[in-house]
Residue frames relative to the residue before (quaternion, step in Angstrom):
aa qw qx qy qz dx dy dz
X 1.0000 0.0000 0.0000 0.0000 0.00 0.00 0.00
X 0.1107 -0.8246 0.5544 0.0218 3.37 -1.28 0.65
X 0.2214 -0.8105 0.4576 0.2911 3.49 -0.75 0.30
X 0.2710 -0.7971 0.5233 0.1319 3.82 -0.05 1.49
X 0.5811 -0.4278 0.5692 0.3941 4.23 -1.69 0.20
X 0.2425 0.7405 -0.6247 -0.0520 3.42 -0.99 0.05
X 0.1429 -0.7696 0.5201 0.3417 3.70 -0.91 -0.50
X 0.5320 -0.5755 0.3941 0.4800 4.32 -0.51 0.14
X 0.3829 -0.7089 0.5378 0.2483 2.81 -1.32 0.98
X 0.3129 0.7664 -0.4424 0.3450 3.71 1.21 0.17
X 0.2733 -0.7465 0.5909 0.1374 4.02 -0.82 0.82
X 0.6343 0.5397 -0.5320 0.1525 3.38 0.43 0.57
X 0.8665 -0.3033 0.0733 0.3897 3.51 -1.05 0.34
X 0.5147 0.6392 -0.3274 0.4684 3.75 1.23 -0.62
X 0.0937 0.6898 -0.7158 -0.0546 4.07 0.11 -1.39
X 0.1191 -0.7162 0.6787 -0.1107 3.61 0.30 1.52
X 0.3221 -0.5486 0.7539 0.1639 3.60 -1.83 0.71
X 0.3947 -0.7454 0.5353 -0.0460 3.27 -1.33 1.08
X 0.1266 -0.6786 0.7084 0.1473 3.79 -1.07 0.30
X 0.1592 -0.8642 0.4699 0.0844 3.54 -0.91 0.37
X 0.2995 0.8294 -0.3967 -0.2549 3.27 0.10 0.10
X 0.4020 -0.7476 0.4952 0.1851 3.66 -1.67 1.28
X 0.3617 -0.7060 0.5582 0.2432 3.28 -0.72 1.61
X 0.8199 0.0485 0.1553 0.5490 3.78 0.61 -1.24
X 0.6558 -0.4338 0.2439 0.5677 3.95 -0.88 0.06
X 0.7686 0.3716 -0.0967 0.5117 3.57 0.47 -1.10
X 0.7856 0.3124 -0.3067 0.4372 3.84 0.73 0.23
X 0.2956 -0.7012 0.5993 0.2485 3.91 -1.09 0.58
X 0.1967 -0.8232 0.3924 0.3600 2.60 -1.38 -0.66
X 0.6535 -0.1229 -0.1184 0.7375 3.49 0.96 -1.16
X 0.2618 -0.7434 0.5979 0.1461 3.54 -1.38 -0.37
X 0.1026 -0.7890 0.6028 -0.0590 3.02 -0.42 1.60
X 0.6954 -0.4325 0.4639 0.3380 3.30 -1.75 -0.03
X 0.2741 -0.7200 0.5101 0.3824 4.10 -0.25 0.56
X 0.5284 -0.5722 0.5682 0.2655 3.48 -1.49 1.55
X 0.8136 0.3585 -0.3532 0.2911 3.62 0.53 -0.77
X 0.3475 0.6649 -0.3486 0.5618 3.55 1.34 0.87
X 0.4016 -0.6922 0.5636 0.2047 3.56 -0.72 1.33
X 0.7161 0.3289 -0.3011 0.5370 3.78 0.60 -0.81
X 0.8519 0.2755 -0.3234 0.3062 3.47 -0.12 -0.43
X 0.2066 -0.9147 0.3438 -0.0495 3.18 1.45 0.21
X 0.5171 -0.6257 0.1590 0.5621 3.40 1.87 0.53
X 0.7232 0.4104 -0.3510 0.4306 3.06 0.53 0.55
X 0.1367 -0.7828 0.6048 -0.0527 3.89 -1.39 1.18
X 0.8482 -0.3403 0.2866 0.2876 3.12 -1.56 0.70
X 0.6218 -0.4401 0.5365 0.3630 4.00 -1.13 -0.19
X 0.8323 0.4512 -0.1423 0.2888 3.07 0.45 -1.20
X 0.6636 0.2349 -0.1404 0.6962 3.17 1.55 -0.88
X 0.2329 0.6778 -0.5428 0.4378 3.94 0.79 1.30
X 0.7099 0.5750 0.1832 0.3632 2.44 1.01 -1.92
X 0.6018 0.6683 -0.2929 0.3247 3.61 1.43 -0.15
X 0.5472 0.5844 -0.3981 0.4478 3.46 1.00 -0.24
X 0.4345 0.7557 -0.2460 0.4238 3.17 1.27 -1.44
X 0.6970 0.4328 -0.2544 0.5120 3.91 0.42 -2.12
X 0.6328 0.6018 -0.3907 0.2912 3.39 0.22 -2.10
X 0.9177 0.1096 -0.0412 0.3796 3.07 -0.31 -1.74
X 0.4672 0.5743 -0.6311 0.2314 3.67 0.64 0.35
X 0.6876 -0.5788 0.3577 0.2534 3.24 -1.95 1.15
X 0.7267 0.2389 -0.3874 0.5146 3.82 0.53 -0.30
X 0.2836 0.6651 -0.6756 0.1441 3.75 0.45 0.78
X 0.4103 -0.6636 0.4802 0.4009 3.71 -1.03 0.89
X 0.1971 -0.7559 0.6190 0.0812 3.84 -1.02 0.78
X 0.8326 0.1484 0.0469 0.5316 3.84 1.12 -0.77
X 0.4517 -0.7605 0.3298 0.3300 3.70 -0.31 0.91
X 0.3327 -0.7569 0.5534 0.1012 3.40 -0.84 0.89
X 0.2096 -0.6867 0.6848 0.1247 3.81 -1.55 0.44
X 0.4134 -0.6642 0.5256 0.3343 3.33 -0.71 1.32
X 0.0055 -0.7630 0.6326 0.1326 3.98 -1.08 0.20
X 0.7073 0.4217 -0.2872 0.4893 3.61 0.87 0.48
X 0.7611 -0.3861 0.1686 0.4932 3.40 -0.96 0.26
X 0.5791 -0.4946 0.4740 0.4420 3.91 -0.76 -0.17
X 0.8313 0.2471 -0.1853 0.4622 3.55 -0.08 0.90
X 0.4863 0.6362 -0.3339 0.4972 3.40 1.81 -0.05
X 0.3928 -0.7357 0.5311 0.1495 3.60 0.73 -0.24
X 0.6165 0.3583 -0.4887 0.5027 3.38 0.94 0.74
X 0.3649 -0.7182 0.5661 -0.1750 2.27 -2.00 1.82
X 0.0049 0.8227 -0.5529 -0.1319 3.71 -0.90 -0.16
X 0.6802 -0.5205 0.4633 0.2275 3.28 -0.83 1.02
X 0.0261 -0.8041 0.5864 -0.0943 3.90 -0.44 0.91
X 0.1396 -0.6985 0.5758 0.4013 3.49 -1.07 -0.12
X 0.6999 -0.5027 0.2744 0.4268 3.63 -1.96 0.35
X 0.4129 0.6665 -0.5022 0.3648 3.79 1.03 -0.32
X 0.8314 0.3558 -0.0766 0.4200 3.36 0.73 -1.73
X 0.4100 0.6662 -0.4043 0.4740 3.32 1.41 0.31
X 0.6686 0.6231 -0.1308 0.3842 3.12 0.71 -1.56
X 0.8388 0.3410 -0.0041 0.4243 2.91 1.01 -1.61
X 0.3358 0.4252 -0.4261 0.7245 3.40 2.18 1.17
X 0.6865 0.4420 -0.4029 0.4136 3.41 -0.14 -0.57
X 0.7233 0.3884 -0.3072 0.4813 4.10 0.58 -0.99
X 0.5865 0.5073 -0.5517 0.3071 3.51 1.11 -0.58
X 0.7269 0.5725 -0.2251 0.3052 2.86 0.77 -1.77
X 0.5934 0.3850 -0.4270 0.5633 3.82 0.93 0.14
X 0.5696 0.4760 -0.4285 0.5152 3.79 0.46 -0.59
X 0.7629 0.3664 -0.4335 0.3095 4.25 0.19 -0.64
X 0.6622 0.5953 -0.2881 0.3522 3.00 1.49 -1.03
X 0.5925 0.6031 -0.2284 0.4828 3.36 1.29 -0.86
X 0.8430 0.3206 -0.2085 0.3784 3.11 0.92 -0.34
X 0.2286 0.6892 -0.3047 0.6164 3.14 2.54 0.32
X 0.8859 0.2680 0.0209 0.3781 3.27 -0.39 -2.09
X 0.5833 -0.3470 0.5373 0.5008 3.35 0.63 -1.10
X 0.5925 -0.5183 0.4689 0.4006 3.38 -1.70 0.28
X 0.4588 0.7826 -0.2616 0.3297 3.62 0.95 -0.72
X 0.7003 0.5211 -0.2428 0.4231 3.32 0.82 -1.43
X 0.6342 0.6198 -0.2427 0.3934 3.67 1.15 -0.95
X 0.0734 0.7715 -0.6170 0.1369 3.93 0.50 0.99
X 0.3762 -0.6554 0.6549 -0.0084 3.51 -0.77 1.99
X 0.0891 0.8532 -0.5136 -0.0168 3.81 0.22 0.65
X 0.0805 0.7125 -0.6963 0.0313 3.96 -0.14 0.88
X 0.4761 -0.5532 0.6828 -0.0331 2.80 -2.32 -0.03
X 0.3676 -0.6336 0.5439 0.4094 3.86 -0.58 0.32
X 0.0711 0.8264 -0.5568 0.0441 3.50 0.60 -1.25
X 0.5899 -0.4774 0.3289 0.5620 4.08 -0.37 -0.71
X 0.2094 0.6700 -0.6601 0.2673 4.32 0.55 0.67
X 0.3032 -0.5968 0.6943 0.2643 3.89 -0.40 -1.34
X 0.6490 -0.5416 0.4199 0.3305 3.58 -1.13 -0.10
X 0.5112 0.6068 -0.3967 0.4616 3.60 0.81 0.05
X 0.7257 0.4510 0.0064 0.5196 3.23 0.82 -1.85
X 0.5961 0.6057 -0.2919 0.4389 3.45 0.82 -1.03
X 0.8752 0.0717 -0.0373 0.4770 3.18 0.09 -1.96
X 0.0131 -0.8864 0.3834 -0.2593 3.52 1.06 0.94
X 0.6044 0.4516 -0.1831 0.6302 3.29 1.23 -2.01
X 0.7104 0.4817 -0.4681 0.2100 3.75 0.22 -0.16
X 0.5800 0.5787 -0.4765 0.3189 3.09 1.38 0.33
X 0.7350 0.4812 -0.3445 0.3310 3.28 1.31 -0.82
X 0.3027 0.7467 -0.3948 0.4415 3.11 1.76 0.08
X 0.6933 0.3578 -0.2827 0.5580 3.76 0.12 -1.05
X 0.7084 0.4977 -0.4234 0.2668 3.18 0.33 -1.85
X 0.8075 0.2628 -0.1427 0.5084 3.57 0.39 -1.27
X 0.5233 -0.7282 0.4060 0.1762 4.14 0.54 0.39
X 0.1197 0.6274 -0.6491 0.4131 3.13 1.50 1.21
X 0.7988 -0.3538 0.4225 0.2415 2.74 -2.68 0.66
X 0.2116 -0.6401 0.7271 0.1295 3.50 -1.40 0.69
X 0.2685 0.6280 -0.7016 -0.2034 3.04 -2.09 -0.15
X 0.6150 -0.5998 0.3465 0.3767 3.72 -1.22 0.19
X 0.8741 0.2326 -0.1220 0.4086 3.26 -0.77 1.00
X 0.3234 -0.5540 0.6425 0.4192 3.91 -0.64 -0.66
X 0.6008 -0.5664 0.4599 0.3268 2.92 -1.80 0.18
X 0.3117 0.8480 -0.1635 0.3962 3.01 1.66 -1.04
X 0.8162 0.2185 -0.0308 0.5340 3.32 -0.01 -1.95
X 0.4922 0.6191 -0.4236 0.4416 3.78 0.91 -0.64
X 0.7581 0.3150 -0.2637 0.5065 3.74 0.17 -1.50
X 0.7988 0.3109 -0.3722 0.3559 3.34 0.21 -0.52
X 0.3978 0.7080 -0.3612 0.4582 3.59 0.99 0.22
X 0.6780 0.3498 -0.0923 0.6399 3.55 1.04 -1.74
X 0.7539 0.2612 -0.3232 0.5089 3.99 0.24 0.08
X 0.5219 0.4240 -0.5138 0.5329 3.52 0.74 0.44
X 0.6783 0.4931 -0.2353 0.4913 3.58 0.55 -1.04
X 0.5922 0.3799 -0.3777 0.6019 3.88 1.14 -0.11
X 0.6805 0.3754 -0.2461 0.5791 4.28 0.45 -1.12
X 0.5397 0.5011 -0.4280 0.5240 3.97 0.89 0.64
X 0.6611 0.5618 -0.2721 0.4164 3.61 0.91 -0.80
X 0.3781 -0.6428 0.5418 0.3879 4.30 0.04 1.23
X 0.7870 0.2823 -0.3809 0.3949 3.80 -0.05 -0.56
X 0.7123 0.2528 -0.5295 0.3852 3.82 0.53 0.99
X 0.3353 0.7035 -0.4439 0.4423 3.55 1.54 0.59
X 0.5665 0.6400 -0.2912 0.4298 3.16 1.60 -1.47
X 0.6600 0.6045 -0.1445 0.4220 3.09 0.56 -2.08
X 0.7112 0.5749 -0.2553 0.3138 3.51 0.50 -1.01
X 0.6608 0.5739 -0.1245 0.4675 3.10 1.53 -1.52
X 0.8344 0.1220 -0.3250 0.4282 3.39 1.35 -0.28
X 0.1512 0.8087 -0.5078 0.2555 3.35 1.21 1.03
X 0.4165 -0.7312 0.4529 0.2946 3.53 -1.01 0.25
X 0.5401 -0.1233 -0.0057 0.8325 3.87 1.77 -0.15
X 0.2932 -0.5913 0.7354 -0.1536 2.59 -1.96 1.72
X 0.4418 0.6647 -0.5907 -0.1182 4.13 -0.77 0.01
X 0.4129 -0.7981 0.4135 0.1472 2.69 -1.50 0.47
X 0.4129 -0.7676 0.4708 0.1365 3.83 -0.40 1.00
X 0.8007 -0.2712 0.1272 0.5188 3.92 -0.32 1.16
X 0.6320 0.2641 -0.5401 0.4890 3.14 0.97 1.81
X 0.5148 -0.6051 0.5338 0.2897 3.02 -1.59 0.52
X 0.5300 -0.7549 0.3707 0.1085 3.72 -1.52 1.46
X 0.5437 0.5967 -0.2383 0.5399 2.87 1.94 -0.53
X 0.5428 0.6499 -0.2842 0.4497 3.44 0.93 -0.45
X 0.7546 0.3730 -0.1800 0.5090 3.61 1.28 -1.42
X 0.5280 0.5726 -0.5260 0.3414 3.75 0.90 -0.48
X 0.0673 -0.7222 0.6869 -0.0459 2.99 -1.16 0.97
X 0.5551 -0.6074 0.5168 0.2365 3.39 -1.43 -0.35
X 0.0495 -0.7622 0.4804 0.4310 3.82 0.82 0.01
X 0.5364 -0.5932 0.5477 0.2457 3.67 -1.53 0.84
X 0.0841 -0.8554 0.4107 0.3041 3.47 -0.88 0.47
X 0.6081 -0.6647 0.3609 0.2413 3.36 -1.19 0.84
């Protein structure tokens, strides 16, 4: 095992440096914040603690599926991405042409895409006059609770909490010292 540089593939506002460590080609293990980083200072979020964990757990979805049983029955069939795709556009082309262009809400996420990929769907948004809205929900909350765990008087607060976690930020970042008045 080794422990490789890495950085999160996660789009929120931090961009945390990473330690890795590789059990084998194809397997990780834990992931920590890199010590030689001022912000991450070994230490990282819940979420990306937690990433080996996603990768390799057995019902992760690896290949798109078609429901073939009732809704709730959990049967599924194995599809390829051509034919994925090509359910997904019908099903916005019928509805759109049922309901109205409107009905068709392209919903993404930042999640671990980047900004190319991410805000991509806004072209076909415009292009084809489907529903907008600002932002993700995603980036919103985590936007407004980074911008609250930024503020020295909840850094303060934090320090004399009894459990604190944090959600696509890095803890080392918030320890502070309270200042005295």
């Amino acid at each position: 095992m080794e422990i490789l540089p890495s950085v999160c593939p996660h789009d929120c506002t931090s961009t945390c440096a990473l330690e890795v460590e590789r059990i084998d080609a194809r397997t990780i293990g834990r992931v920590r914040g890199s010590h030689r980083n001022t912000y991450t200072r070994g230490v990282i979020c819940e979420k990306v603690g937690r990433y080996a964990e996603r990768v390799h757990h057995p019902d992760r979805l690896l290949h798109p599926l078609r429901r073939v049983g009732p809704k709730g029955s959990g049967r599924f069939e194995r599809i390829g991405w051509d034919d994925a795709l090509d359910l997904v556009a019908e099903a916005f082309t019928r509805q759109a042409a049922a309901f109205g262009l409107e009905t068709v809400w392209p919903y993404y996420y930042a999640g671990t895409m980047g900004l190319v990929q991410r805000d991509g769907i806004n072209r076909l948004r415009h292009a084809m006059g489907y529903s907008r809205y600002y932002s993700t929900i995603c980036v919103t909350l985590a936007d407004t609770g980074w911008a609250a765990g930024s503020a020295p008087s909840v850094a303060w607060t934090c320090g004399r909490s009894t459990s604190t976690r944090t959600w696509s930020s890095s803890g080392a970042a918030t320890r502070s010292t309270p200042r005295s008045t």
